[in-house]
N, C-alpha and C positions, 0 to 999 in steps of 0.2 A: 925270672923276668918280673919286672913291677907291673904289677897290673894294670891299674890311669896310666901309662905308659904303651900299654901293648894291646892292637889289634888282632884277635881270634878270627880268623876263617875256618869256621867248622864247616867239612864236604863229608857226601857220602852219609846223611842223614834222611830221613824218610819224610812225608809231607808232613811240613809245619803246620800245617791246622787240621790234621788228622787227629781224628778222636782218640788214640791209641797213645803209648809212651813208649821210645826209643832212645838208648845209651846218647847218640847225638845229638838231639834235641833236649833233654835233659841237662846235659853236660855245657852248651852253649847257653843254657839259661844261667849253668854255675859257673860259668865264665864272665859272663854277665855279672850278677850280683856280686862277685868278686871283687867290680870293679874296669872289666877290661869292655874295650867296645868288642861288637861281635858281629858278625855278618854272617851267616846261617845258608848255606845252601842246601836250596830243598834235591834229592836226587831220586826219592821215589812216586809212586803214584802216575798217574795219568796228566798234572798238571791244570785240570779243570778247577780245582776247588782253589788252587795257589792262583789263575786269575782270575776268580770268581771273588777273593779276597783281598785283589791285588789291584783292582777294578780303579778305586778312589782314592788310590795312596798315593802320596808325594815320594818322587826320585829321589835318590839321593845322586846316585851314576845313573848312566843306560842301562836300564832290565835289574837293577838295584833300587828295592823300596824303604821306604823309613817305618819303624813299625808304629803301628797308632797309638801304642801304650810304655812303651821303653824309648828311653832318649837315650843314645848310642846304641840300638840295635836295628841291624838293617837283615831283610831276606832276599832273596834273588834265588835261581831256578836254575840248574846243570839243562844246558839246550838237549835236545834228543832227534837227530832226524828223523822224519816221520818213518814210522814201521821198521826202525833198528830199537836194538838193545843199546842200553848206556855202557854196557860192558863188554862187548863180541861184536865183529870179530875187532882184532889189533887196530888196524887203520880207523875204523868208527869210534872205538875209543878214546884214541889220540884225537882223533879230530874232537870229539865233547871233551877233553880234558884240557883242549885248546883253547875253545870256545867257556871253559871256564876263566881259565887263564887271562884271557883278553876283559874277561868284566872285573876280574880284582886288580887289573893294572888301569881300568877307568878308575875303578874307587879309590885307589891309592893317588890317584893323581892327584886329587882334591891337597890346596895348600895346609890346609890344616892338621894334613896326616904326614906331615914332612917330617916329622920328627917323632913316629909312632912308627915300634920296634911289630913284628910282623909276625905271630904264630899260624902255621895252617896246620888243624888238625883234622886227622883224617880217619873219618868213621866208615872208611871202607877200602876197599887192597884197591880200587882201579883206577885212581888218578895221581900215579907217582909223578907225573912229568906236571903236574898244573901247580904253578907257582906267580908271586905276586910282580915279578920281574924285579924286584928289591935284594939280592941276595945276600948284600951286606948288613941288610936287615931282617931278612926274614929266618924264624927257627921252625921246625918242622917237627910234628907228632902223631906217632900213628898208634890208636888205640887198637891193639888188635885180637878183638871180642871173640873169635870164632873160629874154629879151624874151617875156613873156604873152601878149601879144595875139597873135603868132604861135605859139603853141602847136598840136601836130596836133588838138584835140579843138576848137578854135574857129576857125581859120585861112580856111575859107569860108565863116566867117560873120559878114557887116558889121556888124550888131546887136552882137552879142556882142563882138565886136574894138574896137568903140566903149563898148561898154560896161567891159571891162575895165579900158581905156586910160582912161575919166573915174573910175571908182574907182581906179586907180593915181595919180593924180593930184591926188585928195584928200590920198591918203598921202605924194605926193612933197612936198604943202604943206604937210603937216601935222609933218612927218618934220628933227629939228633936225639931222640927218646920214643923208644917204643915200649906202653903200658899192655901187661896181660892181665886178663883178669885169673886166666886158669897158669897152676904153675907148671902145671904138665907142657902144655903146648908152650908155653914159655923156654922149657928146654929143650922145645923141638925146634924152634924158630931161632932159640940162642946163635947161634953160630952164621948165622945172615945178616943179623942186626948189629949196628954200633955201639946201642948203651939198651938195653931193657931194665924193666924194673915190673915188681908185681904190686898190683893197686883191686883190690877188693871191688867188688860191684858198687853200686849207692844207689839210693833209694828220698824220695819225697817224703822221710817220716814222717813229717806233722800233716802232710796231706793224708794219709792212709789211716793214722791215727784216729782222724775226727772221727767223734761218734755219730749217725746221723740222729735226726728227729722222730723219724719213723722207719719201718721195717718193712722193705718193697716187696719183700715175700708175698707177707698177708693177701697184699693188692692181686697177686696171681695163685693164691691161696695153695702156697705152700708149705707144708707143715715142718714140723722136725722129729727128731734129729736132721740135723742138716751136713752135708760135705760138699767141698766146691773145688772148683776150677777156673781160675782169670787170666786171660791171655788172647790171643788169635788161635783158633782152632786149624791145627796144620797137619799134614799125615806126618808131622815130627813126634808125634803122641802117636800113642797105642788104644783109638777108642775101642775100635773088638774087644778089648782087652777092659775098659770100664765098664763097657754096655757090660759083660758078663761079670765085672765085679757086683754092679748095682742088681744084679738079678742075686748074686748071694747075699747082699743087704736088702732085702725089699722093702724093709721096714725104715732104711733111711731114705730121704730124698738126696737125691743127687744132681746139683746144678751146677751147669758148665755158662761161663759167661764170657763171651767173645765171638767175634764173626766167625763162619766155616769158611776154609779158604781149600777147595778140593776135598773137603770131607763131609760126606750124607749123615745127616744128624741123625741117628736113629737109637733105639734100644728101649727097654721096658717102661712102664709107665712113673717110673721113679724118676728115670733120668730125665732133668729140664733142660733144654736149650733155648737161653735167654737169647741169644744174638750180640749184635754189637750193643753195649754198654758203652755210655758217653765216660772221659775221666774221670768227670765229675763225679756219678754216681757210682765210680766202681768200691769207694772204704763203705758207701751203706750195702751192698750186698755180703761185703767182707763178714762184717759187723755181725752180720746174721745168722753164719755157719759155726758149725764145732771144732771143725777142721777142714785145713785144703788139703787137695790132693795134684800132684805133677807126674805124667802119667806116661812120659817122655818114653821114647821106645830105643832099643840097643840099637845104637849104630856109633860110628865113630865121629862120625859130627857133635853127636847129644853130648859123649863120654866126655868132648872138652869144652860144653855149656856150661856158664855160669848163671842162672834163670835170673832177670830178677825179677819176676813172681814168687822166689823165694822170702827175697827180703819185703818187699810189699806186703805180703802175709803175715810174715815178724811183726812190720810195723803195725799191723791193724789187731796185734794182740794173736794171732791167730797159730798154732803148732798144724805140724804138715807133715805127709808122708807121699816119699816117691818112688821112683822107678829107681834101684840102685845104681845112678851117677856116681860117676866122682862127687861132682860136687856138694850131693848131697852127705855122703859119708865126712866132708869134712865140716860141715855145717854142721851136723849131730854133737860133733866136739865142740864147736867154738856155741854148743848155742845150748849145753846142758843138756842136749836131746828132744829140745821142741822141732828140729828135722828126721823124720824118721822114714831113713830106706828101707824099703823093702829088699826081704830077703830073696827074694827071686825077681822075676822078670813078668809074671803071670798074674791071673784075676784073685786067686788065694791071697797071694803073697801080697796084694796090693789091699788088699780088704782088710787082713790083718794088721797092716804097718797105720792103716786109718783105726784103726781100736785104737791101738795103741797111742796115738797121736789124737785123737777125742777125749779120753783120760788125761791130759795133758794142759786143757785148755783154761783153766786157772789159773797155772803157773805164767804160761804162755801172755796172758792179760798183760801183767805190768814186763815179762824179761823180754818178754818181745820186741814191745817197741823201746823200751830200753838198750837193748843192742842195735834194732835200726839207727836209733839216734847216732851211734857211733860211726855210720858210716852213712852221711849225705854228701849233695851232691857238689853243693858249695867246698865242701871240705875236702873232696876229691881234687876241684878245679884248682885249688890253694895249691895244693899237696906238688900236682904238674909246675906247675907256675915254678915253685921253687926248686925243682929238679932242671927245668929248661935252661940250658948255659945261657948268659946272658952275648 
């Protein structure tokens, strides 16, 4: 697809003014800078802070705004009725997948999009049926980041695990390119889909890169050695499992930076829990450590994660050790060994894979962000573009 040619509807991405970064909203920005117009559906959060920001902005359609700083990007908000889920049960679904439906065929109406080719790409399994009403122009893509159906919020539940898996599967048939990041799930999904293809994570290198000015530690008078943690803090990590590694380091500090979402922040006086971290200041806390650490816990969800707090860490110079994922066993290869799994699953094995991975961090300085570089996010949105039939 030419890009000045082709309008992105990224769905199934998380709130756009949300301090945090998500595969979605990333990827809609590199669709953008690409060259393509983009219209951004917000589909997580509570929707306070999207009209909280949406308050002074000019329409472009109904419940579609124009963003104050990008000329051809608009956002707009997946409707929710009150006190349902956006995804459960079927019928409430369809209906918000409707009610998407009905505002990109406002936006399409506009004369000046007569002749603009129609991608919708979809950053989540639950809106197969939402489309621009254009179907002679529209192509469809569904990046598919995760194995859902093992997610911790449905994982003991057959119902629900079936049911996600026959709505993902709509969309794998419906979808003229479906990207994996993991190759494993890639050949578990092979055979639902029309065309897949495998596309590496991406990453903001030059944003992770920067060095800051000063060192936010001091300010909360942290010392070092330093190990860290950046991310949302979710029971998808194993903290029992840090809080006791940081007790067999005592001598290092240990800071975790990201909201708790269901998990009590506790453990020795080593361990910090910063909270939420704006974007912005997450490469100056980077900056500051010897090494990260991903502390991700065995289940079959994690096994087909591709972090990218992995790559974010590369970029900011920084070598890492995890919980032995796939994914991390194949980063170890493609990155010289600045990813280091741990050989068990345990507080031992995770202390040791951070030695090892702190001895590292010279190298790590210049190959780090030198392999980030090879995969951003622009470069991903090119990479689709030219796989989408035209």
């Amino acid at each position: 697809m030419i890009a000045a040619e082709t309008a992105v509807c990224v769905l199934g991405g998380g709130e756009f003014w949300a301090p945090g970064s998500t595969v979605g909203l990333r990827m809609a920005e590199a669709f953008w800078e690409a060259g393509c117009e983009v219209l951004y559906f917000e589909c997580g959060g509570d929707g306070k802070l999207f009209r909280l920001k949406t308050a002074r902005l000019k329409m472009n359609a109904p419940d579609v705004f124009v963003h104050p700083d990008r000329e051809r990007f608009y956002v707009a908000r997946a409707e929710r009725l009150p006190g349902m889920r956006l995804a459960f049960p079927g019928p409430v679904r369809r209906w918000h997948a409707g009610r998407v439906s009905r505002k990109l065929r406002d936006f399409f109406s506009w004369p000046s999009r007569a002749d603009s080719r129609v991608l919708i790409a979809h950053y989540g399994w639950y809106f197969p049926e939402a489309g621009s009403g254009r179907d002679w122009r529209e192509r469809r893509l569904y990046e598919c980041i995760d194995d859902h159906a093992a997610a911790l919020n449905i994982r003991d539940s057959g119902w629900k695990r079936r049911y996600v898996l026959g709505v993902e599967r709509h969309l794998l048939a419906r979808a003229d390119l479906t990207v994996f990041m993991d190759p494993e799930l890639l050949e578990k999904r092979r055979g639902d889909a029309r065309r897949v293809e495998h596309i590496p994570q991406g990453v903001d290198h030059e944003h992770f890169a920067a060095r800051p000015d000063q060192d936010p530690h001091e300010a909360r008078g942290i010392g070092r050695p330093r190990v860290g943690f950046v991310g949302n803090v979710t029971k998808r990590e194993d903290w029992v499992m840090v809080a006791a590694a940081a007790e067999l380091r005592p001598d290092w500090q240990w800071v975790v930076a990201g909201p708790a979402e269901g998990v009590k922040p506790q453990g020795p006086a080593n361990l910090h829990w910063l909270g939420q971290v704006p974007y912005a200041e997450v490469p100056g806390w980077l900056h500051g450590w010897d090494a990260a650490f991903v502390p991700l816990a065995d289940s079959q969800f994690n096994r087909a994660s591709q972090p990218l707090k992995f790559y974010e860490c590369l970029a900011a110079g920084l070598p890492l050790a995890s919980t032995p994922i796939p994914a991390a066993a194949k980063l170890e290869g493609q990155t010289r060994g600045l990813v280091v799994p741990a050989a068990g699953w345990g507080a031992p094995e995770l202390a040791a894979a951070l030695d090892r991975a702190r001895g590292l961090r010279e190298r790590a300085r210049t190959e780090g962000p030198a392999f980030a570089a090879r995969h951003s996010w622009k470069g991903r949105a090119e990479r689709i573009l030219e796989m989408i039939p035209e």
